[in-house]
Every structure is written in C-alpha cells, then in structure tokens.
CHARMM internal coordinates of N, CA and C (Angstrom, degrees):
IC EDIT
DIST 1 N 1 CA 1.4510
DIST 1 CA 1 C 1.5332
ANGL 1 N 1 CA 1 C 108.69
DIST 1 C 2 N 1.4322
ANGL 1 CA 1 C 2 N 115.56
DIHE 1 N 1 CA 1 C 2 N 131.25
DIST 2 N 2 CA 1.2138
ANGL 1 C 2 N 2 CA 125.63
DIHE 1 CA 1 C 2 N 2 CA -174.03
DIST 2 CA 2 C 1.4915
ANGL 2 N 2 CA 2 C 99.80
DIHE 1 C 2 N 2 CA 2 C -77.55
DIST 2 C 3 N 1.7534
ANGL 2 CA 2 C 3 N 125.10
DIHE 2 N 2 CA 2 C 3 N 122.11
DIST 3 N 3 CA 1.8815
ANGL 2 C 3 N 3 CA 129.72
DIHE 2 CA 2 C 3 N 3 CA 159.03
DIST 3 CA 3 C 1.2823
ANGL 3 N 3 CA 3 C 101.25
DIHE 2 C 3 N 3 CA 3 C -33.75
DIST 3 C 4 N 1.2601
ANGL 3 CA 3 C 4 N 113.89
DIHE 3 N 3 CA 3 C 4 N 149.89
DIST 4 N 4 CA 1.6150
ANGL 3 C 4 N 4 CA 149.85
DIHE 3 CA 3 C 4 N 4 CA 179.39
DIST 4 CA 4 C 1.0288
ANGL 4 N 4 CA 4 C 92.15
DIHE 3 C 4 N 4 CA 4 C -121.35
DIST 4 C 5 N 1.5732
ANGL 4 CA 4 C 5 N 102.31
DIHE 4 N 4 CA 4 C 5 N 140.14
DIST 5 N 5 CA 1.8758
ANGL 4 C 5 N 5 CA 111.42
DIHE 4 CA 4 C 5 N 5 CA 169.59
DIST 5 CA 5 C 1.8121
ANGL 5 N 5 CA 5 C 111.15
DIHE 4 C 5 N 5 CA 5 C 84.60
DIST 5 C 6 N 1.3622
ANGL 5 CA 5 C 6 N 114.29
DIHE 5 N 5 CA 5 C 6 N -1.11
DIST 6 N 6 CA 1.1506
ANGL 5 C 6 N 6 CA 115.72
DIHE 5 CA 5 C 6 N 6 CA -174.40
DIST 6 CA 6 C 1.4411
ANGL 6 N 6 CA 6 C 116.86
DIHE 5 C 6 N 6 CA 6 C -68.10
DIST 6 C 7 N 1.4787
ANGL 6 CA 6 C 7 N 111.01
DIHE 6 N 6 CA 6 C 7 N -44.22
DIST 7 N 7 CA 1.3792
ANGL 6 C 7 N 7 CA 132.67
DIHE 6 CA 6 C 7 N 7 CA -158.08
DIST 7 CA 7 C 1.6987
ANGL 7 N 7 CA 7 C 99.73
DIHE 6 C 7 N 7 CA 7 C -86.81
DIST 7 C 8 N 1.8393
ANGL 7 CA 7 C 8 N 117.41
DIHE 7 N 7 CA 7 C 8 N 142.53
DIST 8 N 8 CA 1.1240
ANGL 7 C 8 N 8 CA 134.70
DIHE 7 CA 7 C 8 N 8 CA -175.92
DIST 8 CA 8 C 1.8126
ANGL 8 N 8 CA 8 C 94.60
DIHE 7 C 8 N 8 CA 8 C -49.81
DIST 8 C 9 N 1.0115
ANGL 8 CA 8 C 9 N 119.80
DIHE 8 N 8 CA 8 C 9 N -178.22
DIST 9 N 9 CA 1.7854
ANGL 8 C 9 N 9 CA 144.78
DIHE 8 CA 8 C 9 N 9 CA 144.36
DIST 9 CA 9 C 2.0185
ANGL 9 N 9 CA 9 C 110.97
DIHE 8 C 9 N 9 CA 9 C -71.81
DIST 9 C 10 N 1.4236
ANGL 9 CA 9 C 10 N 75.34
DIHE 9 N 9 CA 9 C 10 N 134.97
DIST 10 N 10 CA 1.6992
ANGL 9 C 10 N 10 CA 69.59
DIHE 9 CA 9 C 10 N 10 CA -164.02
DIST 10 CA 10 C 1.3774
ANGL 10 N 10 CA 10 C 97.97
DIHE 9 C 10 N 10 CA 10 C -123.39
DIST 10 C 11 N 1.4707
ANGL 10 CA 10 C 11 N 129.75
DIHE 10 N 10 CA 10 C 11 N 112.31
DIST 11 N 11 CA 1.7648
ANGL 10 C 11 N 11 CA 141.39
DIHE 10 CA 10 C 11 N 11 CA 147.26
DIST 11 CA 11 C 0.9013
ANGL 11 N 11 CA 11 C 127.12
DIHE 10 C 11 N 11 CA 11 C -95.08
DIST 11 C 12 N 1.8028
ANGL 11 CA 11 C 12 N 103.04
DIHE 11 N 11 CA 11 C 12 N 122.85
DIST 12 N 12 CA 0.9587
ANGL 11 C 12 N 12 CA 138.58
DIHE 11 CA 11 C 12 N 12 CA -150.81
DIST 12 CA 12 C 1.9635
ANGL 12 N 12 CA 12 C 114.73
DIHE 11 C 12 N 12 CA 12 C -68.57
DIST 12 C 13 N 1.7628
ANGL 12 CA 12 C 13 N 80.17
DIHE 12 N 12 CA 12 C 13 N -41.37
DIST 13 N 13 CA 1.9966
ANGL 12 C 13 N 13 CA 95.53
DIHE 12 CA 12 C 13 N 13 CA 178.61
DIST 13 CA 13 C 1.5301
ANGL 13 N 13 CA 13 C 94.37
DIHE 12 C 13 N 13 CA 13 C -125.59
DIST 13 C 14 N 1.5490
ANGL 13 CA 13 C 14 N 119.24
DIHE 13 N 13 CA 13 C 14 N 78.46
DIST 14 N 14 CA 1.0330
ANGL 13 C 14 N 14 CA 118.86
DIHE 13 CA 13 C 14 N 14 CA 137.75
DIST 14 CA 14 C 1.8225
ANGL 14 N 14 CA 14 C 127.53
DIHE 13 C 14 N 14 CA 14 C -71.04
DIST 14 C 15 N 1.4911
ANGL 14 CA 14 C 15 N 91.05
DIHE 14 N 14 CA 14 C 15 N 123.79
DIST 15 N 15 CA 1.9559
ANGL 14 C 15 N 15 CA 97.99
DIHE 14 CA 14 C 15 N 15 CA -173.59
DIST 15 CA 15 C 1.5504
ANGL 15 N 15 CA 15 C 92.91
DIHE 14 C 15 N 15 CA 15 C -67.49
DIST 15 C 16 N 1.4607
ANGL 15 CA 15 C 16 N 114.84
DIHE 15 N 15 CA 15 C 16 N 153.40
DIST 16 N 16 CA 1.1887
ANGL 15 C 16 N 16 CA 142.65
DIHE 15 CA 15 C 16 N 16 CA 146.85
DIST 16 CA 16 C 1.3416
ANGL 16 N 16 CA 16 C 143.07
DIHE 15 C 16 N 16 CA 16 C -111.61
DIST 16 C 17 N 1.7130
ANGL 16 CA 16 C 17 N 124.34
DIHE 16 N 16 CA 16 C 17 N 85.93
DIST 17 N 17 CA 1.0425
ANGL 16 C 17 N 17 CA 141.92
DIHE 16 CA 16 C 17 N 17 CA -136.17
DIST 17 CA 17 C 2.0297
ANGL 17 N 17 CA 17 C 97.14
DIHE 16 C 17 N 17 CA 17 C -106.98
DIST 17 C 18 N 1.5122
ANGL 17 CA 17 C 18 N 80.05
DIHE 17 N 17 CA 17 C 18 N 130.78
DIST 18 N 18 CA 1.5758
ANGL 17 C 18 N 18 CA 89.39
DIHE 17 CA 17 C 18 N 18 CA 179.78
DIST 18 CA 18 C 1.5129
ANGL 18 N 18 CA 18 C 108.11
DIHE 17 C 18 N 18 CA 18 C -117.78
DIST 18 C 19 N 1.1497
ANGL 18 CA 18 C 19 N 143.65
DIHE 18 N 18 CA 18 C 19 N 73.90
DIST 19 N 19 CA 1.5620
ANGL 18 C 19 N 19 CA 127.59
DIHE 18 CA 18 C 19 N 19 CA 151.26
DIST 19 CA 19 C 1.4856
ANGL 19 N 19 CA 19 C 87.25
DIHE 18 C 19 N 19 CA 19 C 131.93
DIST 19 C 20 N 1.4202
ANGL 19 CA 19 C 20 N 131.54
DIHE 19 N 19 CA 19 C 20 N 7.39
DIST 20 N 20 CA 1.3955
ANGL 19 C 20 N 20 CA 131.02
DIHE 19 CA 19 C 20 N 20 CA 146.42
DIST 20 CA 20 C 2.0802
ANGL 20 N 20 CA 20 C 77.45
DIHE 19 C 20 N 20 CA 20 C 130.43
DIST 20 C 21 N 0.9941
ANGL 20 CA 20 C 21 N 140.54
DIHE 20 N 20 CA 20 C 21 N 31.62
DIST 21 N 21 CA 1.4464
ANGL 20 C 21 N 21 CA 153.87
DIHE 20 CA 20 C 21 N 21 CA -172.01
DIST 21 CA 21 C 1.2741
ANGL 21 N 21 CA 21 C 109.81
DIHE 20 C 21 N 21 CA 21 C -102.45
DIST 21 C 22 N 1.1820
ANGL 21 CA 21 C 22 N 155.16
DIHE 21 N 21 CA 21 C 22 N 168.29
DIST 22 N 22 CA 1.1656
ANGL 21 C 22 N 22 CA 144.15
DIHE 21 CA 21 C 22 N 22 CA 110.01
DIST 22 CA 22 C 1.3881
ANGL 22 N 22 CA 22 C 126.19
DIHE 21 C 22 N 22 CA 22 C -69.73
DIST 22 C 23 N 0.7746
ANGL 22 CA 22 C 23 N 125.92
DIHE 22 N 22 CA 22 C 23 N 99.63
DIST 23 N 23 CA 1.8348
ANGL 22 C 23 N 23 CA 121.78
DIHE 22 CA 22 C 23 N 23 CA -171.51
DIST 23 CA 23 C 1.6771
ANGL 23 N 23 CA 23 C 115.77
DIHE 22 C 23 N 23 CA 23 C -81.78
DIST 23 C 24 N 1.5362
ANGL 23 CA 23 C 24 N 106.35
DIHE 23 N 23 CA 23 C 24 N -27.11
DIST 24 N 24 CA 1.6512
ANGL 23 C 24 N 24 CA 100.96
DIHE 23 CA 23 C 24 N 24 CA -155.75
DIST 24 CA 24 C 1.6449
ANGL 24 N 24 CA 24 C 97.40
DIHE 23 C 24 N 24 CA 24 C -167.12
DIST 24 C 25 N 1.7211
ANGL 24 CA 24 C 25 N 115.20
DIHE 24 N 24 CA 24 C 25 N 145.29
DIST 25 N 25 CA 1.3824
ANGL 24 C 25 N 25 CA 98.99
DIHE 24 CA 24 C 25 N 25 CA 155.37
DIST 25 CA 25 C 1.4215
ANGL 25 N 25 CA 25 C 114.99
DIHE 24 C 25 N 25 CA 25 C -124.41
DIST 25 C 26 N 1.2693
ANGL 25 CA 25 C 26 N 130.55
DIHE 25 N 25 CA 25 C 26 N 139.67
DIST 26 N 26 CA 1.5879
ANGL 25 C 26 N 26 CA 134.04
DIHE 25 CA 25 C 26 N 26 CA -162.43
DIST 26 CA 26 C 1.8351
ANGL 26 N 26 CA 26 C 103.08
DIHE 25 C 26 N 26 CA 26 C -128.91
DIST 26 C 27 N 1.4404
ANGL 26 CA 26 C 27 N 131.93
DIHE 26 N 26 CA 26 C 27 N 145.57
DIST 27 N 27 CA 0.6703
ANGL 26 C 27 N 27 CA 138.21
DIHE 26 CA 26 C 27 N 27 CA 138.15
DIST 27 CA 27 C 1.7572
ANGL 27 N 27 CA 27 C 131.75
DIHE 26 C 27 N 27 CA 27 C -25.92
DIST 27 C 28 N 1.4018
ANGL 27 CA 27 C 28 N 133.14
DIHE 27 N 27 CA 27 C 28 N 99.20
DIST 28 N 28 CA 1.2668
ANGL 27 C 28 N 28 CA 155.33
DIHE 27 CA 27 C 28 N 28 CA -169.48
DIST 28 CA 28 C 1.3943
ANGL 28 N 28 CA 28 C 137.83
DIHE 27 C 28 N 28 CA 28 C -118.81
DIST 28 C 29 N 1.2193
ANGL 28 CA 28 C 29 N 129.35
DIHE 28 N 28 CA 28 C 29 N 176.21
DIST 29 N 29 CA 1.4823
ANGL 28 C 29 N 29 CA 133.26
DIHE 28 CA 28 C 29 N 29 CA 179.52
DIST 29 CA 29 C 1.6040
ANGL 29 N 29 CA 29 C 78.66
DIHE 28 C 29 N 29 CA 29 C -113.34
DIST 29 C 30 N 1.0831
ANGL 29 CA 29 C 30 N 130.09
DIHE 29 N 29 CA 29 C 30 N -49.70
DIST 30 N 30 CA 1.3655
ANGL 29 C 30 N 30 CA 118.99
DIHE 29 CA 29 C 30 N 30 CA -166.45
DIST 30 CA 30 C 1.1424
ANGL 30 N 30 CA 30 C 117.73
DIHE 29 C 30 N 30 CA 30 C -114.11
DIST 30 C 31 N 1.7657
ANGL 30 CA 30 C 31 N 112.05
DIHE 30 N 30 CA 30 C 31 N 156.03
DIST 31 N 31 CA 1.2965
ANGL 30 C 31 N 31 CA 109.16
DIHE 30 CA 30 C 31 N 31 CA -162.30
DIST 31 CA 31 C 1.4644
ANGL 31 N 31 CA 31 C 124.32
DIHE 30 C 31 N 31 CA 31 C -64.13
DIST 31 C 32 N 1.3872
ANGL 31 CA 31 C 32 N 118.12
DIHE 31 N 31 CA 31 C 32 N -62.48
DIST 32 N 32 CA 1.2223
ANGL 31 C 32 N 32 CA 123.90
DIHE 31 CA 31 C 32 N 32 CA 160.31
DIST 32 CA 32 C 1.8200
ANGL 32 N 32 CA 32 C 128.49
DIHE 31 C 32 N 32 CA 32 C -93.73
DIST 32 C 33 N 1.1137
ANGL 32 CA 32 C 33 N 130.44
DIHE 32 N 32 CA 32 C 33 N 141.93
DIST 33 N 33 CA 1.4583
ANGL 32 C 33 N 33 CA 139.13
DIHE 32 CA 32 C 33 N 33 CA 174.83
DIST 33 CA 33 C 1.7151
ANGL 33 N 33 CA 33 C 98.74
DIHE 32 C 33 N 33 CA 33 C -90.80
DIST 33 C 34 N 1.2974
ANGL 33 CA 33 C 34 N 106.69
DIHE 33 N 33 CA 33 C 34 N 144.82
DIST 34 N 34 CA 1.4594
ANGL 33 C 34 N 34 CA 129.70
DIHE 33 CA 33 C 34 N 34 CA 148.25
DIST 34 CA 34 C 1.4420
ANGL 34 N 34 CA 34 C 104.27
DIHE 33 C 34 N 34 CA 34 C -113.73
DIST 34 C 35 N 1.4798
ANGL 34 CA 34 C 35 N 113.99
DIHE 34 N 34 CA 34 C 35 N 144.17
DIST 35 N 35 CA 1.7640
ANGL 34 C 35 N 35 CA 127.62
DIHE 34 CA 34 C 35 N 35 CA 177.80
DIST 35 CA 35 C 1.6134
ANGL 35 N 35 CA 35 C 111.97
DIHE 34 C 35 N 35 CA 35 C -138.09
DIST 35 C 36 N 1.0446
ANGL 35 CA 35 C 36 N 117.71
DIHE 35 N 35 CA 35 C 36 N 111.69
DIST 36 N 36 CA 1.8414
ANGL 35 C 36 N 36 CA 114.75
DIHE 35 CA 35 C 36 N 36 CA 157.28
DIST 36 CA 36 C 1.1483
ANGL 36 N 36 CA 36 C 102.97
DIHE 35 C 36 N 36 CA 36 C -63.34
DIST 36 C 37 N 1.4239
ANGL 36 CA 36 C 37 N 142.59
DIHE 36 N 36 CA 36 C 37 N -30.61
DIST 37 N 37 CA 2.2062
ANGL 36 C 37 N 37 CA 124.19
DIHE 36 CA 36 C 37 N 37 CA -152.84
DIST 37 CA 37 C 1.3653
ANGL 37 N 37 CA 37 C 78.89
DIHE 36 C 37 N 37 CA 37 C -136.15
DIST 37 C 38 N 1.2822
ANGL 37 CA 37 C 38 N 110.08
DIHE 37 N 37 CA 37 C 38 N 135.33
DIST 38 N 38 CA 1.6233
ANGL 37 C 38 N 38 CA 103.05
DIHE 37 CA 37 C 38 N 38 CA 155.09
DIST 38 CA 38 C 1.9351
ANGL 38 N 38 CA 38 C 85.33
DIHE 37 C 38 N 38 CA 38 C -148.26
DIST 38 C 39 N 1.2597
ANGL 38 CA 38 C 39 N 117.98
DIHE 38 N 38 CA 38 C 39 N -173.22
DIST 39 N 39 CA 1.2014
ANGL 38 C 39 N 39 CA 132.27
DIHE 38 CA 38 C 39 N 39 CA -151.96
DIST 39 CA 39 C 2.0313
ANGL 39 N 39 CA 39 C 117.21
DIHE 38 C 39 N 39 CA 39 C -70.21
DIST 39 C 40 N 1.3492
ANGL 39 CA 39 C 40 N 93.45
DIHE 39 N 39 CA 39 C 40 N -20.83
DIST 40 N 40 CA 1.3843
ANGL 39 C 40 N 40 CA 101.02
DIHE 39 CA 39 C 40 N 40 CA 174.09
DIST 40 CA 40 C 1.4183
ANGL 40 N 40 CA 40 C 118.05
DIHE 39 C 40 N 40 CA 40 C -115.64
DIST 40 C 41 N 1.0269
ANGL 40 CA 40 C 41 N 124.99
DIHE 40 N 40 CA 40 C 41 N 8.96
DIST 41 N 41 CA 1.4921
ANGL 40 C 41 N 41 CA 130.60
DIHE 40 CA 40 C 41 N 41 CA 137.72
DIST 41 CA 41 C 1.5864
ANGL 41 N 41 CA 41 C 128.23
DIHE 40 C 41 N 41 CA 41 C -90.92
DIST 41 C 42 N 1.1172
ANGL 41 CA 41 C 42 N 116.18
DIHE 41 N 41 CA 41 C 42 N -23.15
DIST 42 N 42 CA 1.4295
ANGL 41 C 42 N 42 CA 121.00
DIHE 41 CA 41 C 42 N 42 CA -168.76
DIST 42 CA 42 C 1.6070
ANGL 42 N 42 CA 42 C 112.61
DIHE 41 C 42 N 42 CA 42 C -86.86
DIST 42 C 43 N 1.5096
ANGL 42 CA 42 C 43 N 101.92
DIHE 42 N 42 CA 42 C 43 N 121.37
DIST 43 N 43 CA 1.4018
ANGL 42 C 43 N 43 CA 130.08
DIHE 42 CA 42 C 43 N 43 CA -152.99
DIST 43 CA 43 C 1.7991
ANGL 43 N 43 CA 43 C 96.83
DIHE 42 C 43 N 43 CA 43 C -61.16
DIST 43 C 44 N 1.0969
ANGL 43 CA 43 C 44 N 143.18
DIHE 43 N 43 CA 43 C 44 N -5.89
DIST 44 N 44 CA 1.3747
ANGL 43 C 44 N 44 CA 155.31
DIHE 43 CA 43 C 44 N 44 CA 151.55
DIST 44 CA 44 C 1.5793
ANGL 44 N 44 CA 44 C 106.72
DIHE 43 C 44 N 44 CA 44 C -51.32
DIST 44 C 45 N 1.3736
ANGL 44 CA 44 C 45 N 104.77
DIHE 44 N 44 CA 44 C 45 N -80.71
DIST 45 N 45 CA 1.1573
ANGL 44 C 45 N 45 CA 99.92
DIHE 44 CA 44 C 45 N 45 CA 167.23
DIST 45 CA 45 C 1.5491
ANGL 45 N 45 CA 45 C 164.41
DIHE 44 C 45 N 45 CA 45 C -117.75
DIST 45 C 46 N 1.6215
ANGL 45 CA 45 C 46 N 97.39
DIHE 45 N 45 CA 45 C 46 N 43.75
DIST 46 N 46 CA 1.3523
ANGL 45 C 46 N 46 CA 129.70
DIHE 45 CA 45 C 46 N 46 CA 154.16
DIST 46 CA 46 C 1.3162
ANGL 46 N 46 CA 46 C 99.67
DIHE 45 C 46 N 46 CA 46 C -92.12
DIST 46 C 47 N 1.7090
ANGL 46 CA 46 C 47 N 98.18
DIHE 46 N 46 CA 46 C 47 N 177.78
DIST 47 N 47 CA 1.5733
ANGL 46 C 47 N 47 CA 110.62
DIHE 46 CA 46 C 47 N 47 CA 171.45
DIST 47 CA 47 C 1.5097
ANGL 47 N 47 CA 47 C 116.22
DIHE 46 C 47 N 47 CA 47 C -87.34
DIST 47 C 48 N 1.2798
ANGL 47 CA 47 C 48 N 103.06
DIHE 47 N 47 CA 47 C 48 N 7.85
DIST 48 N 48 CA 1.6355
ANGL 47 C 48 N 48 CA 104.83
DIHE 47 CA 47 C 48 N 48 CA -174.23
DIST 48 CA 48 C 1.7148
ANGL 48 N 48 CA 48 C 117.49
DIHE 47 C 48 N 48 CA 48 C -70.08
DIST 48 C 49 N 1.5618
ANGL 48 CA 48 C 49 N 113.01
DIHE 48 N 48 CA 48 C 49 N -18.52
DIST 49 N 49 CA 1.4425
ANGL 48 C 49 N 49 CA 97.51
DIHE 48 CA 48 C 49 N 49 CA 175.78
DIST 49 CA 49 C 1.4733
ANGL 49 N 49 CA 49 C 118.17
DIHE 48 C 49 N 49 CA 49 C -87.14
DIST 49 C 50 N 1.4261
ANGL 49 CA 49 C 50 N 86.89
DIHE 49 N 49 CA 49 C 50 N 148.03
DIST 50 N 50 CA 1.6398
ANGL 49 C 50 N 50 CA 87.90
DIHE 49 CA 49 C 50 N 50 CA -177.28
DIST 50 CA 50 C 1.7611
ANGL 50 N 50 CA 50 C 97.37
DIHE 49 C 50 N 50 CA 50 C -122.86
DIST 50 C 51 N 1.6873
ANGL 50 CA 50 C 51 N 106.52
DIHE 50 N 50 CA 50 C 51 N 169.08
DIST 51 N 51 CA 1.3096
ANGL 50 C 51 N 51 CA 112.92
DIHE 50 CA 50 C 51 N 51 CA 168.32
DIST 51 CA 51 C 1.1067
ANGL 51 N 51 CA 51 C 117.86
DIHE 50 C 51 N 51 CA 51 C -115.49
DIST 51 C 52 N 1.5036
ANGL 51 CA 51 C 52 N 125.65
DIHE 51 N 51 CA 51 C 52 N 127.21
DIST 52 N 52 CA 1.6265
ANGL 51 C 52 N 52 CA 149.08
DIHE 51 CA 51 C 52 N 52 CA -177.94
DIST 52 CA 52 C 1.4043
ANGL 52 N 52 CA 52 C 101.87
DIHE 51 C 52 N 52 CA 52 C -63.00
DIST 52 C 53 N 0.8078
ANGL 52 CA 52 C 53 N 98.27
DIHE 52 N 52 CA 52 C 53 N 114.47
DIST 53 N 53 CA 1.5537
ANGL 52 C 53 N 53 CA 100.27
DIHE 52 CA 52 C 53 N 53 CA 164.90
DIST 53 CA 53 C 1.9828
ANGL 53 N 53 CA 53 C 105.85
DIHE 52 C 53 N 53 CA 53 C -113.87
DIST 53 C 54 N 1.1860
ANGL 53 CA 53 C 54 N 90.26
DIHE 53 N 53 CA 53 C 54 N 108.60
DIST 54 N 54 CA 1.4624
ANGL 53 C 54 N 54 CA 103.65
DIHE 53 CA 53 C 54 N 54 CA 175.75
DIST 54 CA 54 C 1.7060
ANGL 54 N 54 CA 54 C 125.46
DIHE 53 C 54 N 54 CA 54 C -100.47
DIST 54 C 55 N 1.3224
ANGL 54 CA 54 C 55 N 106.02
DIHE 54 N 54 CA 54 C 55 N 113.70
DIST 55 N 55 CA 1.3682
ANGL 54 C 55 N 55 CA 108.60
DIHE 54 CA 54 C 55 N 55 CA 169.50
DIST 55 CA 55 C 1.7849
ANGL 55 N 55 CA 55 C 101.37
DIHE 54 C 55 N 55 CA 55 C 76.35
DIST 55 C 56 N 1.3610
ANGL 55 CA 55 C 56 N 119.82
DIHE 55 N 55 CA 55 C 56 N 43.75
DIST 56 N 56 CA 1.3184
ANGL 55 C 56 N 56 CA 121.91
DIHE 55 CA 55 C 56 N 56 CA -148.17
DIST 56 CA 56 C 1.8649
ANGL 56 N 56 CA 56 C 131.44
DIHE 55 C 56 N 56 CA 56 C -11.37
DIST 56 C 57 N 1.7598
ANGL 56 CA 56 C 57 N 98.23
DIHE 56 N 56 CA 56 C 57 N 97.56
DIST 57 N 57 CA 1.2621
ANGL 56 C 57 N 57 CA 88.68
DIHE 56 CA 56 C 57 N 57 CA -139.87
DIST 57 CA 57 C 1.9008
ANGL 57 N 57 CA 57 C 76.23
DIHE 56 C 57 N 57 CA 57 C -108.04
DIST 57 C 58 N 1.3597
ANGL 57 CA 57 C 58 N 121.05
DIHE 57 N 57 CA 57 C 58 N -9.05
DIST 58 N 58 CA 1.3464
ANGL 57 C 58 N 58 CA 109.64
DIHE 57 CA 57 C 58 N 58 CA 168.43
DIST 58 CA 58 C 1.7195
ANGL 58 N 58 CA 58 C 109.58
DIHE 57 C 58 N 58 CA 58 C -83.31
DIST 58 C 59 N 0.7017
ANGL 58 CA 58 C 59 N 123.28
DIHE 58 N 58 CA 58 C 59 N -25.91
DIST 59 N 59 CA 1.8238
ANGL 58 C 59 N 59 CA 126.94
DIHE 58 CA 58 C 59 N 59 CA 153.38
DIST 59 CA 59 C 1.3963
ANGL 59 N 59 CA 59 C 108.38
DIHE 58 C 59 N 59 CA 59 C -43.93
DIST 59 C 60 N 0.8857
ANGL 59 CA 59 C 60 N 129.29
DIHE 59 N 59 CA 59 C 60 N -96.34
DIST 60 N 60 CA 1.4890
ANGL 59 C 60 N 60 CA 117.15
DIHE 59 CA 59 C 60 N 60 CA 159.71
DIST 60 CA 60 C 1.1420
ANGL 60 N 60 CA 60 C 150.74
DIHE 59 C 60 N 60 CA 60 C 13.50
DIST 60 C 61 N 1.7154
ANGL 60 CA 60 C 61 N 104.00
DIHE 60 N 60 CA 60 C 61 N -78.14
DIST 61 N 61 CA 1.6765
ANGL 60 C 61 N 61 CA 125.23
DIHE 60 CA 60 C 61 N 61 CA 157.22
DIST 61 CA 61 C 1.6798
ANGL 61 N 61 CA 61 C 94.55
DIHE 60 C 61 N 61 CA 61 C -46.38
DIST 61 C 62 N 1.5043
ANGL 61 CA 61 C 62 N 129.46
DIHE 61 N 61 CA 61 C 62 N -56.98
DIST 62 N 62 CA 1.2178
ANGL 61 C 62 N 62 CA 103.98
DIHE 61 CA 61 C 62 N 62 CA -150.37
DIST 62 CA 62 C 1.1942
ANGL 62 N 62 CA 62 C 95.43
DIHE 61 C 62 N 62 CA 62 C -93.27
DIST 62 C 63 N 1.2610
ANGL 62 CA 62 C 63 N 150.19
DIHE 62 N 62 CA 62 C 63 N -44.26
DIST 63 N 63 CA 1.5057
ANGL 62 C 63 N 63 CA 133.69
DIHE 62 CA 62 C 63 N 63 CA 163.42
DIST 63 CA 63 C 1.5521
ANGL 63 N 63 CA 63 C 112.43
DIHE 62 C 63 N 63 CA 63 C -21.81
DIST 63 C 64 N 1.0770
ANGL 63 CA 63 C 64 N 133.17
DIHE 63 N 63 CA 63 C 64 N -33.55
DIST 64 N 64 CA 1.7810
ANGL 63 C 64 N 64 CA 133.19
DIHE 63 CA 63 C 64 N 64 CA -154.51
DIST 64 CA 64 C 1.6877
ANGL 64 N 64 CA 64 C 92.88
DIHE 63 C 64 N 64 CA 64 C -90.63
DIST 64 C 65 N 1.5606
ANGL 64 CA 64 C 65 N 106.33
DIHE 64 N 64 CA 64 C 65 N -45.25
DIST 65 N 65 CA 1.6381
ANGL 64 C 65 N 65 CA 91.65
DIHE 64 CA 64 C 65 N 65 CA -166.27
DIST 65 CA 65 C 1.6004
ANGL 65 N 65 CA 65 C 95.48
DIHE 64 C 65 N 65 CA 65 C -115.95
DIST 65 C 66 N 1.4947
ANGL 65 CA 65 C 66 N 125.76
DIHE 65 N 65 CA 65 C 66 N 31.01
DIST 66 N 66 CA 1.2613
ANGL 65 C 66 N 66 CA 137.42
DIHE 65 CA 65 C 66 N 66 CA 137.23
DIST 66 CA 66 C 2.0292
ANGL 66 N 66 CA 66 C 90.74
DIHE 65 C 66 N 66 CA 66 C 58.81
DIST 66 C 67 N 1.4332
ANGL 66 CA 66 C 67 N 86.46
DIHE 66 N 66 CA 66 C 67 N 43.48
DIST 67 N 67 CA 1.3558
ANGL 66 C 67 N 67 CA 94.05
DIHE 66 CA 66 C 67 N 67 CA 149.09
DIST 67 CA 67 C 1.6028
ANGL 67 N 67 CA 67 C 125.74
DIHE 66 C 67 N 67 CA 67 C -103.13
DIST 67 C 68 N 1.6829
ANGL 67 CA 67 C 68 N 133.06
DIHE 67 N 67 CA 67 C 68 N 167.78
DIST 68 N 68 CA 1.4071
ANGL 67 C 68 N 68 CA 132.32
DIHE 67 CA 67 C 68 N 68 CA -172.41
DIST 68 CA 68 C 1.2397
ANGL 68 N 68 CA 68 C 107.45
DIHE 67 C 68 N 68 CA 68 C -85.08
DIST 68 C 69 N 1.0901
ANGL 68 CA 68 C 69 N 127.86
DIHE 68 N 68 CA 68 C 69 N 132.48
DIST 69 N 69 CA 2.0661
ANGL 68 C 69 N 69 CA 111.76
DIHE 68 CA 68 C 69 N 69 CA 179.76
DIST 69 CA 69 C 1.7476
ANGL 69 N 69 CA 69 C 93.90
DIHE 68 C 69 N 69 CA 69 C -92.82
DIST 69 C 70 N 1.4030
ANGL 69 CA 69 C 70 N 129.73
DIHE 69 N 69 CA 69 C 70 N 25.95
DIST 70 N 70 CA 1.5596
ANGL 69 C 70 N 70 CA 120.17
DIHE 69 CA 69 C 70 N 70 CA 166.80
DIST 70 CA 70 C 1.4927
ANGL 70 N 70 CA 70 C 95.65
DIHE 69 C 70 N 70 CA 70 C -99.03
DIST 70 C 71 N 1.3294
ANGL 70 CA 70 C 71 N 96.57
DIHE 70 N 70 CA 70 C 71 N 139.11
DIST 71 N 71 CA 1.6565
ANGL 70 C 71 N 71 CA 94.14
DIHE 70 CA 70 C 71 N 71 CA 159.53
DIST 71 CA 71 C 1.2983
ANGL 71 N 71 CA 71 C 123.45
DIHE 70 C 71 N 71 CA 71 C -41.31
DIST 71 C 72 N 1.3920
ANGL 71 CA 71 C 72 N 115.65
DIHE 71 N 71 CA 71 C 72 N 164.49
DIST 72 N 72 CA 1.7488
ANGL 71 C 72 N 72 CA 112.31
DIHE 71 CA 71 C 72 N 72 CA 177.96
DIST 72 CA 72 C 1.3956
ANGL 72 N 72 CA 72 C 106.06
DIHE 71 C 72 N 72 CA 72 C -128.22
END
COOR INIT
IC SEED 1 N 1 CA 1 C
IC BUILD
C-alpha cells in the first residue's frame, strides 16, 4: 500500500511576483513565488546581451580559419 499524506500541498494558481508585481500564475508547492530573472529582464532574452570581445580574440578565430566575420 502506497503512504497517504506523503505528498507536499499542491496550488494550482500560485502568483508569481517580480519586483513587488504580479507577473504570472503557475502551478506550485507553494503559494506564492518571489523571482529576481524572469523572461523580460533576462539578458538572454532581451537585446541587452552583448559579446566582449577581448583583446580581439574573434578576429583571430576568423583570420586562422580564413573565415569572413560579415554575415553571408
């Protein structure tokens, strides 16, 4: 016989609050979520990340295998 009572409490519309907001409600063990990153801040997927190019080291790569660094 499988224990009874084993399993957490489960809500269904737990809110998910970003920056004192509600942003979203998702299925949970707990009632409410707090989040620092959620999908419209996170530098992935905004345009905000950029790539460093240090000591021009993508110059390089493509000089060595005499590829174009313009799109094609």
């Amino acid at each position: 016989m499988p224990k009874s009572e084993i399993h957490p409490k489960w809500f269904p519309n737990s809110a998910v609050y970003y920056d004192g907001k509600q942003i979203c409600t998702v299925g949970s063990t707990k009632k409410e979520l707090q989040v620092d990153i959620w999908l419209q801040n996170h530098p992935f997927y905004s345009v905000s990340q950029t790539i460093i190019d240090s000591e021009g080291r993508v110059e390089r790569f493509m000089k060595k295998y005499g590829l174009n660094s313009k799109k094609q």
